[in-house]
MDTraj code that builds the backbone (N, CA, C; nanometers):
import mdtraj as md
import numpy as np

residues = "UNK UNK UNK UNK UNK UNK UNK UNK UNK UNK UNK UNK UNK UNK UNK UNK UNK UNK UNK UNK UNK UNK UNK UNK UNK UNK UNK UNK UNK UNK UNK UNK UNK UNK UNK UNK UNK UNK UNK UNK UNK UNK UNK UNK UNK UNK UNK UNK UNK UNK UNK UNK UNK UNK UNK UNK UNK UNK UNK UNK UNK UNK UNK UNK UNK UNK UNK UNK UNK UNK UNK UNK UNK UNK UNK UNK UNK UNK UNK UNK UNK UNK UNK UNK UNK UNK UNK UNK UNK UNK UNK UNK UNK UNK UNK UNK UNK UNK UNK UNK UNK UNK".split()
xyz = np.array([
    [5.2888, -7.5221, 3.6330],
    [5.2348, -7.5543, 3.7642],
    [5.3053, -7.4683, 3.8693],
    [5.2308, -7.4488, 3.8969],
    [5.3000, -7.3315, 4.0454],
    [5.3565, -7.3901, 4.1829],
    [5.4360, -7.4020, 4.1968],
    [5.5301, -7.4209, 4.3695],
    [5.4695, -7.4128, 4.4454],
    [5.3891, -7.4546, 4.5398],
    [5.3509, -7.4296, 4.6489],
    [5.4416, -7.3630, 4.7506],
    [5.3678, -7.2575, 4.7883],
    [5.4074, -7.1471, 4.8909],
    [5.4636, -7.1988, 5.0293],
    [5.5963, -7.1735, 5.0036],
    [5.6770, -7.1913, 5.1511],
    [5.6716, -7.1114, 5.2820],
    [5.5737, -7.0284, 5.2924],
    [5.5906, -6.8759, 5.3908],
    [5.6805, -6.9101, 5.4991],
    [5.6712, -7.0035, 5.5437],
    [5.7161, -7.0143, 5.6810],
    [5.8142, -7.0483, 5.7329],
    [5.8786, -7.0668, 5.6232],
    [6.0487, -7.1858, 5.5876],
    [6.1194, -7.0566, 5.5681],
    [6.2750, -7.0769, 5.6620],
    [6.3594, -6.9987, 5.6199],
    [6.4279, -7.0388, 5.5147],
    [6.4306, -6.9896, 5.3943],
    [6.5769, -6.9923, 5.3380],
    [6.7072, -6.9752, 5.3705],
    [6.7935, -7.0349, 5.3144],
    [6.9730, -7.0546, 5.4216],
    [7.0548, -7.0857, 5.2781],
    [7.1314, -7.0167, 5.2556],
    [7.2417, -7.0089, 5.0997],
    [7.3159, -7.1587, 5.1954],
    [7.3486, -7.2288, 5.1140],
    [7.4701, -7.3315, 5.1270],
    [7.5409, -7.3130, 5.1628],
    [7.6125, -7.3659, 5.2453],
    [7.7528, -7.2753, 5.2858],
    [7.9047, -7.3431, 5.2202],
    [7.8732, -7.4197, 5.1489],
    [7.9733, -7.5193, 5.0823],
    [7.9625, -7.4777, 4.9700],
    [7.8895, -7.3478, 4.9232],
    [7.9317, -7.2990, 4.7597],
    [8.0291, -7.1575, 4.7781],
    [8.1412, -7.1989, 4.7666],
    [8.1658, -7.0191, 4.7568],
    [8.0829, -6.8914, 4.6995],
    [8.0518, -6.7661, 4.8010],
    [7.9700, -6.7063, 4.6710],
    [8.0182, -6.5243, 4.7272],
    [7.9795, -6.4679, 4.5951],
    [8.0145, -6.2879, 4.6259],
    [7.9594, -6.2208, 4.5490],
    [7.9249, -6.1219, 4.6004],
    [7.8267, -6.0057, 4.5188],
    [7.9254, -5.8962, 4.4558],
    [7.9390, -5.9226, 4.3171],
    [7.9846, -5.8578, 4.2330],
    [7.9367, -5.7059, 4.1499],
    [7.9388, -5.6183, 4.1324],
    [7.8862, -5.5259, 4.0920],
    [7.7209, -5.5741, 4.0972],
    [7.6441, -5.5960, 4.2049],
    [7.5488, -5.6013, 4.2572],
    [7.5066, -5.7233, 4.1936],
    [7.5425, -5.8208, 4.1492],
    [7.4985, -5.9445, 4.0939],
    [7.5848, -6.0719, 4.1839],
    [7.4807, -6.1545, 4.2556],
    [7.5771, -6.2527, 4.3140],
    [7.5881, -6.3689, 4.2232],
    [7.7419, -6.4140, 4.2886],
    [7.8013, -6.4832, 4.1761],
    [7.8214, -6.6519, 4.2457],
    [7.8267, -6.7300, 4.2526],
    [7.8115, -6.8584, 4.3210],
    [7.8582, -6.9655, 4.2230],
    [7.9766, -7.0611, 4.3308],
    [7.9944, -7.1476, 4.2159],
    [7.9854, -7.2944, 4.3236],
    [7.9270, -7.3345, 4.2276],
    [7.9100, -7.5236, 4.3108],
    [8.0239, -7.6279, 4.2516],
    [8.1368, -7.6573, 4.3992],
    [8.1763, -7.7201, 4.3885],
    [8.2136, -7.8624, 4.3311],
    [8.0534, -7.9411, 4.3378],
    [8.0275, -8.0396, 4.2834],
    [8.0193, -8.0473, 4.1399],
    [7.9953, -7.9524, 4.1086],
    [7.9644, -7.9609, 3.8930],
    [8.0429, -7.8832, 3.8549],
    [8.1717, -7.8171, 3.9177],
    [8.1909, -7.6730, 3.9316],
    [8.1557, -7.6003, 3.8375],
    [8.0147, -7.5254, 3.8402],
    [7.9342, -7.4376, 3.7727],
    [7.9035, -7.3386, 3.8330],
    [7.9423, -7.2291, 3.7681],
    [7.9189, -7.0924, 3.8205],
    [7.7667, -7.0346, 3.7806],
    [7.7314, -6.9722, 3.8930],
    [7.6079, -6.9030, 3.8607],
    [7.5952, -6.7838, 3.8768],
    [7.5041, -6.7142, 3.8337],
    [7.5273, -6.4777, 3.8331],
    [7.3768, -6.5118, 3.8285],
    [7.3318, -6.4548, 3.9486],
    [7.2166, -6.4295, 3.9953],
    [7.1890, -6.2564, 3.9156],
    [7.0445, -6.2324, 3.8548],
    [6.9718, -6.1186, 3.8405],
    [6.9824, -6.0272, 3.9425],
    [6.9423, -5.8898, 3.9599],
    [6.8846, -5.8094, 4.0386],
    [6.8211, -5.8500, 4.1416],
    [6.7326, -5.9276, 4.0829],
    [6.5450, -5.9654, 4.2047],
    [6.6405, -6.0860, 4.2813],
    [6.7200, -6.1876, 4.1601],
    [6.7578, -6.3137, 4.2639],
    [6.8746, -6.3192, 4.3806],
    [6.9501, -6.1583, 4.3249],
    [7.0549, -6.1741, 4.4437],
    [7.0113, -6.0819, 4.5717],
    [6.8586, -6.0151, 4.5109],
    [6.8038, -5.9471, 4.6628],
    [6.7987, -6.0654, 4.7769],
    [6.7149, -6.1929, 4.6770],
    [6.6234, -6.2581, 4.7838],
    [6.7833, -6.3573, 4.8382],
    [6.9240, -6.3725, 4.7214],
    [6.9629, -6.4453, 4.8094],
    [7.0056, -6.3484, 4.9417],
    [7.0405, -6.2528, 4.9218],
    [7.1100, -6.1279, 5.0207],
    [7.0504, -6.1592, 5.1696],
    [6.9392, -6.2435, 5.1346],
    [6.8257, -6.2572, 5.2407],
    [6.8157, -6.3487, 5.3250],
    [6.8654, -6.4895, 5.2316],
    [6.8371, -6.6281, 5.2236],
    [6.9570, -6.6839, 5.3696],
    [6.8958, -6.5888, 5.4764],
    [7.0201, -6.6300, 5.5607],
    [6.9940, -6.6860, 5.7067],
    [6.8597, -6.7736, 5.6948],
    [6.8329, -6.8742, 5.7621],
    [6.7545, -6.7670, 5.9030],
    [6.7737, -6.6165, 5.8929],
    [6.6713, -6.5783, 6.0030],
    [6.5744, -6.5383, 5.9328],
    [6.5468, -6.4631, 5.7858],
    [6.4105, -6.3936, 5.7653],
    [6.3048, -6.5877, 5.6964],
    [6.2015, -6.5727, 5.6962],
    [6.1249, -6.6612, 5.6074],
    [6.0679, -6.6139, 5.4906],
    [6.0652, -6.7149, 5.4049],
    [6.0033, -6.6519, 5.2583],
    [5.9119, -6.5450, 5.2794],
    [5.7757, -6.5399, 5.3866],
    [5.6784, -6.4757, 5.4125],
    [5.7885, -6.3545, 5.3916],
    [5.8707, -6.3082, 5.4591],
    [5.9530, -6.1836, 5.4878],
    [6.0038, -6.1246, 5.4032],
    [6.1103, -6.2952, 5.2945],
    [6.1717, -6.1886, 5.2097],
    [6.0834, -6.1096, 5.0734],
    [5.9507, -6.2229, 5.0620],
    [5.8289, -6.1522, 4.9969],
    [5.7616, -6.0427, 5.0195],
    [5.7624, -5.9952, 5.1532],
    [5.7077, -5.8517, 5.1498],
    [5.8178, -5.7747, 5.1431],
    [5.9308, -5.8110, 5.2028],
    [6.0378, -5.6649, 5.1317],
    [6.0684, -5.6580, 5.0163],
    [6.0817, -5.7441, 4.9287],
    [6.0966, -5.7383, 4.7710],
    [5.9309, -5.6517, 4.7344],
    [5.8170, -5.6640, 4.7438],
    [5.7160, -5.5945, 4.7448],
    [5.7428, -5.4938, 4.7709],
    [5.8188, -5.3907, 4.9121],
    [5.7918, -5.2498, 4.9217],
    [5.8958, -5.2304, 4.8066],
    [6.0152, -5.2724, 4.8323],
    [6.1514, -5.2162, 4.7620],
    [6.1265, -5.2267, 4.5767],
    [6.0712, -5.3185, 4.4901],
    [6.0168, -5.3355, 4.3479],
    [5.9028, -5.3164, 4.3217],
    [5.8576, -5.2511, 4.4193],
    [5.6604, -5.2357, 4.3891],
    [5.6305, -5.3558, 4.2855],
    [5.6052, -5.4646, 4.2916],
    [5.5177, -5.5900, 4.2579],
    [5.4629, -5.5857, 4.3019],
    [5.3217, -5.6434, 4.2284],
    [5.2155, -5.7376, 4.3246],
    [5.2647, -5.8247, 4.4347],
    [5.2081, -5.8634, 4.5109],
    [5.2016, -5.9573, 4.6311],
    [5.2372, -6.1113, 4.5446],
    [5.0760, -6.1503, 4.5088],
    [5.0766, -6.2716, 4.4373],
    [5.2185, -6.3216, 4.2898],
    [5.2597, -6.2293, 4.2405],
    [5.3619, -6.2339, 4.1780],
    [5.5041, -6.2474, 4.2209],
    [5.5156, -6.1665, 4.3117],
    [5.6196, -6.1678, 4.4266],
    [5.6508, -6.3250, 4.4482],
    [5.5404, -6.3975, 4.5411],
    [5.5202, -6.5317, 4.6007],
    [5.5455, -6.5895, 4.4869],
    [5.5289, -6.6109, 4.3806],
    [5.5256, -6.7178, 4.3166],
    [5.6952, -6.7132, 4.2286],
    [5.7308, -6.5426, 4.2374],
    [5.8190, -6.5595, 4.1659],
    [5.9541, -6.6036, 4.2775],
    [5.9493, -6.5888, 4.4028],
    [6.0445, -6.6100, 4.5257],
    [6.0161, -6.7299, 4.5174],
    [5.9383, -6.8459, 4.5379],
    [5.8841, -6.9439, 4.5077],
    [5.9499, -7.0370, 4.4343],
    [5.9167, -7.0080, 4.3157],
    [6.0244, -7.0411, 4.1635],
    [6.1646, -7.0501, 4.2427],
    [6.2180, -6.9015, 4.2287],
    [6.3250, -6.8893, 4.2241],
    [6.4498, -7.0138, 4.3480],
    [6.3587, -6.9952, 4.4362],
    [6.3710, -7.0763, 4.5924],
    [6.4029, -7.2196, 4.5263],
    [6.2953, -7.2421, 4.4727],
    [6.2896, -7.3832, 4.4077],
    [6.4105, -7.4621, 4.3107],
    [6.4321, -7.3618, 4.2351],
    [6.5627, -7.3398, 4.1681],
    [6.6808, -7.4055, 4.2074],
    [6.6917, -7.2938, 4.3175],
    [6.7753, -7.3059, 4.3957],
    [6.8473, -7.3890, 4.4555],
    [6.7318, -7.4679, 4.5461],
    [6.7528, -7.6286, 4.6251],
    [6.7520, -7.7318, 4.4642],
    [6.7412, -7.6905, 4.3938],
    [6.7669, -7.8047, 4.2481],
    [6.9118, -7.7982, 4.2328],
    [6.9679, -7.6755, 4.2328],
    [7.0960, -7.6893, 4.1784],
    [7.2232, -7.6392, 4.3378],
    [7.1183, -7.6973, 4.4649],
    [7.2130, -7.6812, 4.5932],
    [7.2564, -7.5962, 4.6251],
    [7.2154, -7.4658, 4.5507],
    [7.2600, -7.3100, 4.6122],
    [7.1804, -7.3161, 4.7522],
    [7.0858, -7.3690, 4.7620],
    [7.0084, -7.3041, 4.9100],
    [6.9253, -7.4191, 4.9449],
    [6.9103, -7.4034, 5.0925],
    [6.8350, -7.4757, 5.1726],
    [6.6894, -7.4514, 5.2327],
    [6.5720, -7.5099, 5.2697],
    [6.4644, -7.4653, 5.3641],
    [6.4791, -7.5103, 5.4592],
    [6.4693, -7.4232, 5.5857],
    [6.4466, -7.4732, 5.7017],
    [6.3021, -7.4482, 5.7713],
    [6.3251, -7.5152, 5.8730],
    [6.1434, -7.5051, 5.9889],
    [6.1914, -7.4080, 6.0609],
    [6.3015, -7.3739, 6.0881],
    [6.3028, -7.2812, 6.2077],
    [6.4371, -7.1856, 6.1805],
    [6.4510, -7.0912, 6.2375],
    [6.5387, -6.9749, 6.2443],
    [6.6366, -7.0189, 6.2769],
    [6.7901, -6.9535, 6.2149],
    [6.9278, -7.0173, 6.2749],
    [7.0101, -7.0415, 6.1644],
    [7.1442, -7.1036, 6.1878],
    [7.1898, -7.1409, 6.1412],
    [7.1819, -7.2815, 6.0346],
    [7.2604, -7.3086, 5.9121],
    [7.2444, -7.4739, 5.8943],
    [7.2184, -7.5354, 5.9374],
    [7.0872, -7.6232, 5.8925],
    [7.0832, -7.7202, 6.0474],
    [7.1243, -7.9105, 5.9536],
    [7.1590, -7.9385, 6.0406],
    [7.1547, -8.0653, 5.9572],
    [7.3133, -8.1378, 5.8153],
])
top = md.Topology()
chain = top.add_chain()
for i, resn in enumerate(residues, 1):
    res = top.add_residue(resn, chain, resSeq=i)
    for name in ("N", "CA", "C"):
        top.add_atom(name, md.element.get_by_symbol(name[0]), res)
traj = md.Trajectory(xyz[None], top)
């Protein structure tokens, strides 16, 4: 089943996980389970991104020019990945631009 499309929601990394981009792979560990995670190529672009000013809409078309993907693949795979994410508290959605809110 496919995620419904967030375009308009910023993504925002947690700020309560320590995290660092290691020979181009970000590395993140959650305090709470303390479990480390090593983000792919594609997932530490979009987190590189995930910084509460661009919106999914955004970080989906720059992953598009920069990996030549499809559009529709793009979305669904930022999507996923997004989704992921807020499962295991690496990242947040917001309504509006900015900092953490909440």
């Amino acid at each position: 089943m496919r995620p419904a499309m967030i375009e308009d929601k910023y993504p925002i990394q947690n700020s309560a996980n320590p995290a660092r981009i290691i020979e181009g792979e970000a590395v993140i560990i959650t305090p709470d389970d303390s479990q480390l995670h090593t983000l792919n190529e594609v997932g530490t672009f979009v987190w590189e991104r995930a910084d509460g000013a661009h919106t999914v809409a955004q970080i989906v078309d720059e992953l598009c020019r920069c990996f030549e993907v499809e559009r529709e693949r793009a979305e669904r795979d930022v999507s996923e990945f997004i989704a992921r994410c807020q499962e295991r508290n690496l990242m947040l959605l917001q309504d509006a631009a900015g900092p953490a809110q909440g």
